[in-house]
C-alpha positions in Angstrom: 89.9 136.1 66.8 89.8 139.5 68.8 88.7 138.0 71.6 91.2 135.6 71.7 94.2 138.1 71.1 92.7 140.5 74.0 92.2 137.6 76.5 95.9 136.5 75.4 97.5 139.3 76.6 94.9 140.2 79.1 95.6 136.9 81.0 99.3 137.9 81.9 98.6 141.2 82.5 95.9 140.3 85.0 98.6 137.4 86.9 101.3 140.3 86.6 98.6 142.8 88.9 97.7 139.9 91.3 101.6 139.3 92.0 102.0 143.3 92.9 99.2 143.3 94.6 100.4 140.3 97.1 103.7 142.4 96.9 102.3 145.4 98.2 100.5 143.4 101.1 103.4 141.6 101.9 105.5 145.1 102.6 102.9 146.5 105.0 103.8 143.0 107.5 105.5 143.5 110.4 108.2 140.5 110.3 108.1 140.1 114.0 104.6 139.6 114.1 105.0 135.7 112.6 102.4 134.0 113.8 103.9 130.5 115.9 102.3 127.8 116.5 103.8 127.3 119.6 102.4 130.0 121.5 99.7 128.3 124.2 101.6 125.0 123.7 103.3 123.2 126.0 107.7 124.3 125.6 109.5 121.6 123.9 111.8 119.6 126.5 115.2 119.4 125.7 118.7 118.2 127.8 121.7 119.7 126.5 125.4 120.5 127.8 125.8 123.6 129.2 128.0 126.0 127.6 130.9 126.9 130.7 130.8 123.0 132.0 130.2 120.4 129.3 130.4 117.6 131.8 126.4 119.1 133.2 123.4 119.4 131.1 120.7 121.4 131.4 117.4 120.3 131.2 114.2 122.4 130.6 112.2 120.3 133.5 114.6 122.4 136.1 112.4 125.6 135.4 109.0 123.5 136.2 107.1 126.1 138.5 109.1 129.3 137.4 108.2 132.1 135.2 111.2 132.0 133.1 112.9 133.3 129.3 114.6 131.3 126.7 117.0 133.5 124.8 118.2 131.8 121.7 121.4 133.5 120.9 124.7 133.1 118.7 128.3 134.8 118.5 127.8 135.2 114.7 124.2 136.9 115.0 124.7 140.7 114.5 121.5 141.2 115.7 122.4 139.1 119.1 125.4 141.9 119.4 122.7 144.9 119.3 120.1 142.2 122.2 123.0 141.7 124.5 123.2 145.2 126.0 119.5 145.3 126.6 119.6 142.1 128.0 122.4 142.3 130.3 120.4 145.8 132.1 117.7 143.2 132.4 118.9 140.6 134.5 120.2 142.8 136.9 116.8 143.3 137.5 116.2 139.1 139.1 112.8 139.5 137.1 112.9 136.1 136.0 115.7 132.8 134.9 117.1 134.1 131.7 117.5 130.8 130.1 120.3 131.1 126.7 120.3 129.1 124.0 123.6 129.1 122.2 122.5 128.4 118.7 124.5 126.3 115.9 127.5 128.1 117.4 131.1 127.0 118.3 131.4 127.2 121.7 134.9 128.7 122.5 133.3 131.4 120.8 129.8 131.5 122.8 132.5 132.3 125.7 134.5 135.1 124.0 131.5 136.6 122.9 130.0 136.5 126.4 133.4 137.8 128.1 133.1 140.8 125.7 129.9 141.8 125.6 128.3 140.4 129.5 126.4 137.4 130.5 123.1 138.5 131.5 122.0 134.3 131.6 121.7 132.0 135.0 122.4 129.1 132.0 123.4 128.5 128.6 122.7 124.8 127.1 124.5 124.3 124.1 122.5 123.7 120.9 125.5 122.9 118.3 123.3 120.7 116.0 120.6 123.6 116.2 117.7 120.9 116.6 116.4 121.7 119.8 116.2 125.1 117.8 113.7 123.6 115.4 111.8 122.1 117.7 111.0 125.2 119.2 110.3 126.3 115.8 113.3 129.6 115.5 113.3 131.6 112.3 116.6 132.7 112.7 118.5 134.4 115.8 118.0 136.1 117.8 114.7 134.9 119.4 112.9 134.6 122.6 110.2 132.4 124.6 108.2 133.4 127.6 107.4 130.1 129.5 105.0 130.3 132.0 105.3 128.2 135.6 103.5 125.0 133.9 105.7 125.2 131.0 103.5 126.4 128.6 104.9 128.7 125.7 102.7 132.2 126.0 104.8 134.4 123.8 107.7 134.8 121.4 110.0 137.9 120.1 111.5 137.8 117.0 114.6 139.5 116.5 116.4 141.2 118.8 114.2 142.9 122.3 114.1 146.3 122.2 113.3 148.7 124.9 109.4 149.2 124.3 109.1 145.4 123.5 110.5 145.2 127.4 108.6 147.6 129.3 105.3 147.4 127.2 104.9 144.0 125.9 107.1 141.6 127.8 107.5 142.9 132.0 103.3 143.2 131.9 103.4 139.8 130.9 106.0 138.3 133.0 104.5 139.9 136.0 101.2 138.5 135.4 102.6 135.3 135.0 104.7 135.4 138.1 100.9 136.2 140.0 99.6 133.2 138.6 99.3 130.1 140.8 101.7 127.0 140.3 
């Protein structure tokens, strides 16, 4: 009956260490490492209005044969608010098409947002439903896709770009890209 009572208490003891041992494991993740699937695949096509002329879509098939971002954005991301600056210094640059996604977002206020804060995109498509958003599998905003010249998905930030992101992770790659035949 010993045996019993010991493997009783034992049992929940040993499911209670498991769960803080996951726990524990699960703290030393960097969030913006998540894996997607994406990544090697060709991008998702999508046609959407754009944001400053409804009448026009935009359609991902006009960056065939460019080394170009996808910046999946929204006036009520904080996150976006902390991006914008960062990206605004970047387009100044003509690196690459900066490509923004305006994400489950009212669109009168995509265009206040942009007023205050700069438009560092060459076009915004409008995502108000946010599926185009799912198909390119986003966590949450702000996000952003490196697409190569074939189309082809070849990396993603999650969260907002920060400075070393840029210059260390993101410009090596672009340029590469850009070397690469059509």
């Amino acid at each position: 009956m010993n045996r019993k009572r010991i493997l009783l208490f034992s049992l929940p003891l040993l499911f209670f260490g498991l769960l803080v041992a996951l726990f524990l494991r699960g703290l030393e993740l960097d969030p913006r490492r998540v894996p997607s699937p994406l990544i090697g695949k060709p991008a998702p096509t999508f046609t959407l209005p754009r944001l400053h002329d409804p009448a026009k879509t935009f359609s991902t098939a006009e960056m065939k044969g460019k080394v170009w971002l996808l910046n999946v954005w929204a006036s009520w991301c904080v996150a976006c608010r902390d991006e914008q600056p960062l990206l605004v210094d970047f387009a100044q640059r003509h690196l690459v098409p900066i490509v923004g996604l305006d994400y489950k977002d009212d669109p009168r206020d995509g265009k206040r947002w942009l007023a205050a804060l700069g438009d560092p995109y060459d076009v915004i498509a409008v995502d108000a439903s946010g599926r185009v958003g799912i198909d390119w599998g986003v966590y949450g905003v702000p996000e952003t896709f490196v697409i190569d010249k074939h189309g082809i998905i070849r990396h993603k930030v999650i969260g907002p770009i920060q400075p070393e992101i840029l210059e260390h992770r993101l410009l090596p790659l672009i340029r590469r890209l850009q070397e690469e035949p059509a």
